[in-house]
C-alpha positions in Angstrom: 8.1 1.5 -26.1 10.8 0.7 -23.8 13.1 2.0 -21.0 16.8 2.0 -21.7 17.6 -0.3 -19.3 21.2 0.9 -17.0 20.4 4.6 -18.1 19.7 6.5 -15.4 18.8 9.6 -17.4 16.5 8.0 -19.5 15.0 6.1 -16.7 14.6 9.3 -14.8 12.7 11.0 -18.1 10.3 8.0 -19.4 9.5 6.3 -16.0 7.5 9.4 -15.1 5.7 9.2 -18.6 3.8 5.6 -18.0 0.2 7.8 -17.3 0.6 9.2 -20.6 1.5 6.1 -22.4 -0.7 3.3 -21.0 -3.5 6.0 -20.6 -3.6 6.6 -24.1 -3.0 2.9 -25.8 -6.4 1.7 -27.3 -5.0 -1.8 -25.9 -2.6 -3.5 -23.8 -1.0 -6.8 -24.5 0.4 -8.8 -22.3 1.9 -12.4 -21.8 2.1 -13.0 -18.5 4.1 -16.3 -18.4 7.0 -15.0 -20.2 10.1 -14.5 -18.0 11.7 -12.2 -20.0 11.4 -10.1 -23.2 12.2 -13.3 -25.6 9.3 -15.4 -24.2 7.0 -14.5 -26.5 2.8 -14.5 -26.3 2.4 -18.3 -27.2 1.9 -21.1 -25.5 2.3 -24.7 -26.6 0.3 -26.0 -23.4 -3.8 -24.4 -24.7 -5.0 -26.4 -27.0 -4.0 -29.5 -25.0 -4.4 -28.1 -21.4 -7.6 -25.9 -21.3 -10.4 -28.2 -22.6 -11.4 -31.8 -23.8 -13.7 -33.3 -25.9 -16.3 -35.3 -24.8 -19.1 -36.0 -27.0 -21.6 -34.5 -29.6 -24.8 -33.6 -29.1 -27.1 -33.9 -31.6 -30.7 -31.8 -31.4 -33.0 -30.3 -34.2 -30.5 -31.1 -36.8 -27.8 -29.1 -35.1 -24.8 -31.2 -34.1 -22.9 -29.4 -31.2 -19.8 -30.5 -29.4 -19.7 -30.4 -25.6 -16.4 -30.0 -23.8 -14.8 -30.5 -20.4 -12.9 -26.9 -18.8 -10.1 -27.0 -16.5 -10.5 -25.0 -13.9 -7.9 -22.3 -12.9 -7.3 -20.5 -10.0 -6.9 -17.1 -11.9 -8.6 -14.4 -9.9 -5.9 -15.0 -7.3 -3.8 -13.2 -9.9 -5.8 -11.0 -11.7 -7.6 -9.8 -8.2 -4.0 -8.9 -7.0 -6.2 -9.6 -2.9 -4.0 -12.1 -1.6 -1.2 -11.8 0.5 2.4 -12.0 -1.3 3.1 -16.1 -0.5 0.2 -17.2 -1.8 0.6 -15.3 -5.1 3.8 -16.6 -5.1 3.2 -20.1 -4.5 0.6 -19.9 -7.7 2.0 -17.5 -9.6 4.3 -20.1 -11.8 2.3 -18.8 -14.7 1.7 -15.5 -14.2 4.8 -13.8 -13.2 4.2 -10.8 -14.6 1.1 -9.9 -12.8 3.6 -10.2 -9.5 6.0 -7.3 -10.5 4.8 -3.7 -8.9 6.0 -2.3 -12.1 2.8 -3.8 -13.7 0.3 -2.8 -11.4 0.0 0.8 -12.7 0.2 -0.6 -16.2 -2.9 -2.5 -15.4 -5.0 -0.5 -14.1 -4.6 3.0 -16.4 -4.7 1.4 -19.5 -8.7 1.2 -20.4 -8.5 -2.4 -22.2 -5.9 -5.5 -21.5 -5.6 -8.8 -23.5 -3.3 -11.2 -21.1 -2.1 -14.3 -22.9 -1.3 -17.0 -20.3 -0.4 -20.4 -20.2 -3.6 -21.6 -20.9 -6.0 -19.3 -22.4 -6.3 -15.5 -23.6 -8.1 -13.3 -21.3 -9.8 -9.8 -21.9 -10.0 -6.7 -19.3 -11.8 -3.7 -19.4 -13.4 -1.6 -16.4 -16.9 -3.3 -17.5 -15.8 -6.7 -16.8 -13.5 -9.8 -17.6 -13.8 -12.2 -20.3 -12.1 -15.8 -20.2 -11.9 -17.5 -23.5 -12.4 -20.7 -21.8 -15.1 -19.8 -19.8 -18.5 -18.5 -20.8 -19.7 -16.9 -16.8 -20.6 -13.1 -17.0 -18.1 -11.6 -16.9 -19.9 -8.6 -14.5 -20.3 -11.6 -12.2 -16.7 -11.1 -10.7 -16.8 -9.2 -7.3 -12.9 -8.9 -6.8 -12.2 -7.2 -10.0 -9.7 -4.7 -8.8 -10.0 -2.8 -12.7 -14.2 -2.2 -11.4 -13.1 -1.0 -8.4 -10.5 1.7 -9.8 -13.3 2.7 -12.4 -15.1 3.6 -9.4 -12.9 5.5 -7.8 -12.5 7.4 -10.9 -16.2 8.0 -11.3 -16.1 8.7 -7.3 -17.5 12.6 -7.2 -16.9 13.4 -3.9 -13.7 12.8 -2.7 -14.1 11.9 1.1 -16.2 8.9 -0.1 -12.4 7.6 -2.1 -10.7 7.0 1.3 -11.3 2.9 1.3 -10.9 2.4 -2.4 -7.5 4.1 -2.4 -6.3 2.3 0.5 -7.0 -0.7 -0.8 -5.1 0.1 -4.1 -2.2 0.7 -1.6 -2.3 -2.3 0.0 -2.7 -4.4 -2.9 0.2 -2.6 -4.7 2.3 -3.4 -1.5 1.7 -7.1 -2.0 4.1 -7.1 -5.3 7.2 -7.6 -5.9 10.2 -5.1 -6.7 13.5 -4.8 -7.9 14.6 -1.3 -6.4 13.1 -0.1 -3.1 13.6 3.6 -4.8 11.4 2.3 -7.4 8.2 2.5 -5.3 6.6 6.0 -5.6 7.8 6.0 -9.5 6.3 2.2 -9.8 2.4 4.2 -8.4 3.2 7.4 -10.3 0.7 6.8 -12.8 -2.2 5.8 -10.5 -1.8 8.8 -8.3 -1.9 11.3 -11.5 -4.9 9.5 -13.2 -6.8 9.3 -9.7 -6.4 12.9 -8.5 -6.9 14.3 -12.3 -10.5 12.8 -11.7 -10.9 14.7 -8.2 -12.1 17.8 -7.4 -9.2 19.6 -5.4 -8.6 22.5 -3.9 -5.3 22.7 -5.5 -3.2 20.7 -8.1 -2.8 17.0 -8.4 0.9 17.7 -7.7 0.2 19.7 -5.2 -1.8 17.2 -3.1 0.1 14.1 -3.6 2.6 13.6 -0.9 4.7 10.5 -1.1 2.5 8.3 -2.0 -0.1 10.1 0.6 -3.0 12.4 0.1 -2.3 16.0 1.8 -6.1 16.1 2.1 -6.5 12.4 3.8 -3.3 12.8 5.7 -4.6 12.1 9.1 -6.0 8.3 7.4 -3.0 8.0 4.8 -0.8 8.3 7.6 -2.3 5.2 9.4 -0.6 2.4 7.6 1.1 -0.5 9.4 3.6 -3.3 8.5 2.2 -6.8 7.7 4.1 -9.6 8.8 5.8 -11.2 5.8 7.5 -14.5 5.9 8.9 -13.3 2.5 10.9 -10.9 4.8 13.9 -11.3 8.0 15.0 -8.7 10.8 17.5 -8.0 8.4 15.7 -6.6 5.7 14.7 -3.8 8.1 17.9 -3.4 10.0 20.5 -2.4 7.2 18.9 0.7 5.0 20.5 0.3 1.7 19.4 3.5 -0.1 17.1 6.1 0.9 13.8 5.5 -0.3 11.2 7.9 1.0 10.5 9.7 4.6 9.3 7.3 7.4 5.5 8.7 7.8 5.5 7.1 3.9 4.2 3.5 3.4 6.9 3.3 0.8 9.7 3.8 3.6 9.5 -0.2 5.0 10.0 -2.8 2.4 7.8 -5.5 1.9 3.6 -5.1 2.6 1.3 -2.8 4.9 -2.3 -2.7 5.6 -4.8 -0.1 7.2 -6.3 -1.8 10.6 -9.7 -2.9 11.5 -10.1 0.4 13.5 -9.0 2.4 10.8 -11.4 1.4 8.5 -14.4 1.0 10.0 -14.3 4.4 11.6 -16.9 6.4 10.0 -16.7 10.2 9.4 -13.0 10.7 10.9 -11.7 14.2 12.0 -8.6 15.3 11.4 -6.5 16.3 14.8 -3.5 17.2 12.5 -2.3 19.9 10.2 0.6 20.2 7.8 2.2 23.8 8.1 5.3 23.6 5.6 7.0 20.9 3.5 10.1 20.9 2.8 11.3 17.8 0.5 13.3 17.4 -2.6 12.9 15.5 -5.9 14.6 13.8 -8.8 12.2 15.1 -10.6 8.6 14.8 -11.3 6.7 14.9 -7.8 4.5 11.8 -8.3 8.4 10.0 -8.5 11.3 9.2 -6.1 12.1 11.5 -3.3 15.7 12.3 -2.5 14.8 13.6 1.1 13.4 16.2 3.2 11.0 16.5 5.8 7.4 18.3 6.8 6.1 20.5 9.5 3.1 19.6 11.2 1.0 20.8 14.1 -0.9 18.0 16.6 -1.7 17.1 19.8 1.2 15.4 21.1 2.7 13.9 24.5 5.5 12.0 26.1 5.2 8.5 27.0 7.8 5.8 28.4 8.4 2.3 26.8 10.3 -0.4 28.8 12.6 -1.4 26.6 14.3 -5.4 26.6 17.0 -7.0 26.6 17.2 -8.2 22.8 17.9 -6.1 20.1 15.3 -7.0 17.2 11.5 -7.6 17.6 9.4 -9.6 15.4 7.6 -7.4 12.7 4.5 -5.3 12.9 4.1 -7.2 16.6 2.2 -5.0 19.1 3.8 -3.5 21.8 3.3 -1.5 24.6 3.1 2.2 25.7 3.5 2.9 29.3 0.7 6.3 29.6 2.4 9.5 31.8 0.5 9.5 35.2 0.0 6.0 37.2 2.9 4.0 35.5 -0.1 1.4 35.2 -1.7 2.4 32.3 -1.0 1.2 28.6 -2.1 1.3 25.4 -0.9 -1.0 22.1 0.5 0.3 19.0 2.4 -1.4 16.5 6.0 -1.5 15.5 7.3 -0.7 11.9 11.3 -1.5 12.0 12.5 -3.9 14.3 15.4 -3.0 15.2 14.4 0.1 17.7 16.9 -0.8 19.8 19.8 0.8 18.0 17.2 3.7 16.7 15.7 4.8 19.7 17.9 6.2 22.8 17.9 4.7 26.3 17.1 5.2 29.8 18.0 4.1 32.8 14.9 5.0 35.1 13.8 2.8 38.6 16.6 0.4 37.9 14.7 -0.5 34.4 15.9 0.4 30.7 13.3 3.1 29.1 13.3 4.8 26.3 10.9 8.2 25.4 8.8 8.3 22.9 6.4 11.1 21.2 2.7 10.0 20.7 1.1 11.8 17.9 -2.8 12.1 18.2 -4.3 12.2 14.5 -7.7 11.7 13.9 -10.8 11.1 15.7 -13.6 9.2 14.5 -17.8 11.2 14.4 -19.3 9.3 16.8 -15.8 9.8 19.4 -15.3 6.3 20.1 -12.0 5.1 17.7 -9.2 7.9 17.6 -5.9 6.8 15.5 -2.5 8.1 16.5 1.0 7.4 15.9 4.6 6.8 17.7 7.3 9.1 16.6 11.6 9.1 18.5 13.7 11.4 18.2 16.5 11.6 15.8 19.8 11.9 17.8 21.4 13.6 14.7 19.4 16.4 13.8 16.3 16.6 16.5 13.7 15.6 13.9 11.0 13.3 14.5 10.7 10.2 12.9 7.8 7.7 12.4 8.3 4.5 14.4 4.8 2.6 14.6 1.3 3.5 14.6 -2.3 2.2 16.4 -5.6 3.0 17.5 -7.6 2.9 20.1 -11.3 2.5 21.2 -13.4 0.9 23.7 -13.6 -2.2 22.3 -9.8 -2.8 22.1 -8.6 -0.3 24.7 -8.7 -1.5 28.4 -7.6 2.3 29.5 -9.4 3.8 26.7 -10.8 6.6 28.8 -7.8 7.8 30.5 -5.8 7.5 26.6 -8.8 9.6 24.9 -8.1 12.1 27.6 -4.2 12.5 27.1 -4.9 12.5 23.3 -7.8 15.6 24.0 -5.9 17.6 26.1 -2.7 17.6 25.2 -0.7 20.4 24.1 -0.9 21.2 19.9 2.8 20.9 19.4 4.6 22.0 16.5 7.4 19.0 15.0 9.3 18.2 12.2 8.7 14.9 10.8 10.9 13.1 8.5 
């Protein structure tokens, strides 16, 4: 089973039919230190490199021989937890585990056999076995396939929000080819995951661009993570449209959900979505050609001194100067860099300004975290566009009460965000 590779019409058709494939296998096979299609499943390098012989042992009659194990730093691989240099710097034999493509490949097909450099190693959502290694196999915390089969056993859906955030995250870690290969690359997650859920409507019908239309308000509250793996650059020439900038799969390289965004219990959502209107090359759960969506949330107007220099470092926090006093501030963080040329300017007090829109979101039970985000306004066609995202509480928030207040009573405004 393969994809025609430089045929867009076959890519279009089968990429969209991983679920069904993987889903369905009794097994996957795998070799993860091949580097291309000819590498094959064996390696020269086990016998020699995974164990040595020490002795025998001798007891009751019963001669048994005891060996020495190498130990290898797998998890880091198989766990997919770590950041995207350090798989990279120990990744020399596990390549494959570092492509997004995979990722979704891993984690719907119910059993895996990975042959590496050293050993063979078996996954199912009960556990991990390790030829070379006789451990429990239920013993491993950080198995990211235990943690899926939870979300799929996961009856109520409000309880999903941290497990699915964290498959984001990790997925964002990976590496990939074609930007517009993102939402197709986590197709096959989405449909599996929202088949299990009990929804109000259709799987299809929930799922927007790689957010959930029900968890909107906490799906929207991504951020960048700084990536050495990435420049300025990366960010400041958009080579082909990818998805709509309130989707994580809109930046290139990795994003994260905050402290405050996670440990908020019980949030409340401060925003609605009235009408979408966004096209397809096909299949939903797939690449988006465009488009935007109508939503309704408390919204205000809020100055930012802008600088002298064009680009800012990555996911860096910055600065919102609150309407009122001119005093008052409040920290979000960025998402491109280059906001200079994106964002129009001012010339206000003898200082350089530019407007933006603050977009209140979600607020947490208990009142004290509430989760917003930036939006500008497109010159060309006065829609809104996402340009970072924070939140606020007492902790972190030196003019938290004044901000909660702006956020409460401002006006429900009506935009259109793309």
């Amino acid at each position: 089973m393969c994809i025609i590779q430089g045929d867009e019409k076959d890519w279009k058709q089968e990429s969209m039919r991983m679920f069904q494939y993987y889903s369905n296998a009794y097994i996957t096979m795998a070799s993860t230190f091949s580097a291309d299609c000819y590498g094959g499943f064996f390696s020269e390098q086990h016998v020699k490199a995974t164990r040595l012989h020490l002795l025998d042992v001798k007891f009751r009659g019963t001669t048994q021989p005891v060996y020495a194990y190498r130990d290898f730093p797998q998890d880091y691989f198989l766990n997919l937890y770590e950041s995207r240099n350090v798989l990279s710097g120990l990744g020399s034999d596990f390549g494959l585990l570092l492509r997004a493509r995979i990722y979704q490949e891993r984690l719907v097909s119910p059993r895996l056999l990975f042959s590496t450099q050293k050993q063979q190693i078996f996954e199912c959502y009960h556990g991990r076995w390790y030829q070379e290694n006789n451990e429990d196999p239920k013993r491993d915390p950080g198995n990211h396939k235990q943690a899926y089969k939870a979300l799929l056993r996961t009856t109520s859906y409000e309880s999903t929000e941290e497990l699915w955030t964290n498959l984001v995250t990790a997925f964002g870690h990976l590496r990939i080819t074609y930007p517009t290969d993102k939402l197709p690359a986590i197709a096959a997650i989405a449909k599996q995951f929202l088949s299990t859920q009990k929804l109000p409507h259709s799987p299809a019908h929930e799922y927007l661009c790689g957010l959930r239309r029900t968890h909107l308000h906490v799906d929207l509250s991504w951020s960048v993570v700084k990536d050495p793996a990435l420049k300025t650059a990366d960010f400041c020439v958009v080579k082909s449209y990818t998805a709509p900038s309130w989707s994580w799969a809109s930046v290139p390289g990795q994003i994260g959900y905050g402290y405050n965004t996670l440990r908020g219990d019980g949030k409340v959502s401060t925003i609605s979505l009235t009408k979408e209107c966004l096209s397809f090359a096909g299949d939903r759960f797939g690449q988006v050609l465009g488009g935007y969506i109508i939503i309704e949330a408390p919204a205000f107007e809020c100055a930012w001194t802008s600088w002298t220099t064009a680009f800012l470092e990555i996911s860096h926090e910055r600065w919102l100067n609150l309407p009122g006093d001119g005093n008052s501030e409040v920290g979000f963080k960025l998402d491109y860099p280059n906001i200079h040329y994106l964002v129009e300017t001012h010339v206000e007090g003898g200082k350089a300004v530019k407007k933006l829109t603050v977009l209140h979101t979600w607020l947490s039970a208990d009142e004290q975290i509430l989760g917003f985000l930036v939006l500008y306004k497109d010159r060309s066609n006065g829609r809104y566009r996402r340009l970072g995202v924070g939140t606020a509480s007492p902790d972190r928030t030196a003019y938290w009460g004044r901000f909660k207040a702006l956020c409460q009573q401002a006006e429900r405004r009506t935009l259109e965000l793309e």
